[in-house]
C-alpha positions in Angstrom: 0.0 0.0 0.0 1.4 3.3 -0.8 1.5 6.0 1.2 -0.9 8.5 -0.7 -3.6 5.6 -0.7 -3.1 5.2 2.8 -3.8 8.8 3.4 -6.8 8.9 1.4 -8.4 6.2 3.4 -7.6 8.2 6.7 -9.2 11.2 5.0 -12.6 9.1 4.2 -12.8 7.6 7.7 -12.4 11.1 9.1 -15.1 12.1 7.1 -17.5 9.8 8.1 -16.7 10.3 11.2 -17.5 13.8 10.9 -20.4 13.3 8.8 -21.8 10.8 11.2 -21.5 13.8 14.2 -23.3 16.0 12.5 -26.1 14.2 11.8 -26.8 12.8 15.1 -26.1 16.3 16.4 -29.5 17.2 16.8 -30.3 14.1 19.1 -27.7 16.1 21.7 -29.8 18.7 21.9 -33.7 16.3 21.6 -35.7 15.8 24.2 -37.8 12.5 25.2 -39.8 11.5 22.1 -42.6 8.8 21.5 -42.7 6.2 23.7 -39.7 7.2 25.6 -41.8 8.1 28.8 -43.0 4.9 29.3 -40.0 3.1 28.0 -37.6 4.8 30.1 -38.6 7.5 32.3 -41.5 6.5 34.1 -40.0 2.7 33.9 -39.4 1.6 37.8 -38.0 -1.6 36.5 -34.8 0.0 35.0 -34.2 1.8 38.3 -34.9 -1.0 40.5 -31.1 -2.5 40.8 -32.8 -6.2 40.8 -34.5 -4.6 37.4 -32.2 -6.6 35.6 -33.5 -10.3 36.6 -37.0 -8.9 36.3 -36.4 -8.2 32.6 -35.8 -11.3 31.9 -37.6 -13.7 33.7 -40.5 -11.9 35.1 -41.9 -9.5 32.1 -44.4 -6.6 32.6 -43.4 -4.2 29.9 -46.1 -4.0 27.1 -43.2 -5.5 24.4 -41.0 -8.2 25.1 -37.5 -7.4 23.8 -35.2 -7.8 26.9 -32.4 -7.4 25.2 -33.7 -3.8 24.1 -34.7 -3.3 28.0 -31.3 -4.6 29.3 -29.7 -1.8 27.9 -32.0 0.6 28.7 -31.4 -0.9 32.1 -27.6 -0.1 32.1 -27.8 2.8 30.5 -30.0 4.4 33.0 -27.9 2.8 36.0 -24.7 4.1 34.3 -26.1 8.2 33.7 -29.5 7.9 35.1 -31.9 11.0 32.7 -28.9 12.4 30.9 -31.1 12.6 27.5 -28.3 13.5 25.3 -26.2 10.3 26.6 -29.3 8.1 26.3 -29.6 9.7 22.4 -26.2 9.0 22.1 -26.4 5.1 22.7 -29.3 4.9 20.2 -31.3 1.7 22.3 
């Protein structure tokens, strides 16, 4: 490989990378949409800390896509209502 193609490949993935920011850039600045309320903030199984086994085993959520919930889960116990972190994840 040659060092000019090399440099062109480190320009593209920078500008994907810059690409990709700006378009999620207004999710950093979003509030809670759709279902997000229920899903997430008014959820007491994601901030129960034995939240996690309920998920799984005991179900009360009106879907049924723990893995979805799991990380909702972790994300919440990691930065609690921090919107633009949540937005950030993309769960």
């Amino acid at each position: 490989m040659k060092n000019s193609d090399f440099g062109f490949r480190i320009s593209k993935f920078f500008a994907i990378i810059l690409v990709t920011g700006w378009v999620f850039s207004p999710a950093i600045h979003g509030g809670w949409v759709w279902d997000d309320f229920a899903e997430i903030v008014r959820n007491p199984v994601l901030r129960d800390p034995a939240g996690i086994r309920k998920i799984w085993l005991a179900p009360a959520a009106a879907d049924y896509f723990p893995l979805k919930t799991t990380a909702q889960w972790v994300e919440w116990h990691l930065w609690g209502a921090t919107i633009w972190l949540t937005s950030a994840c993309i769960c």
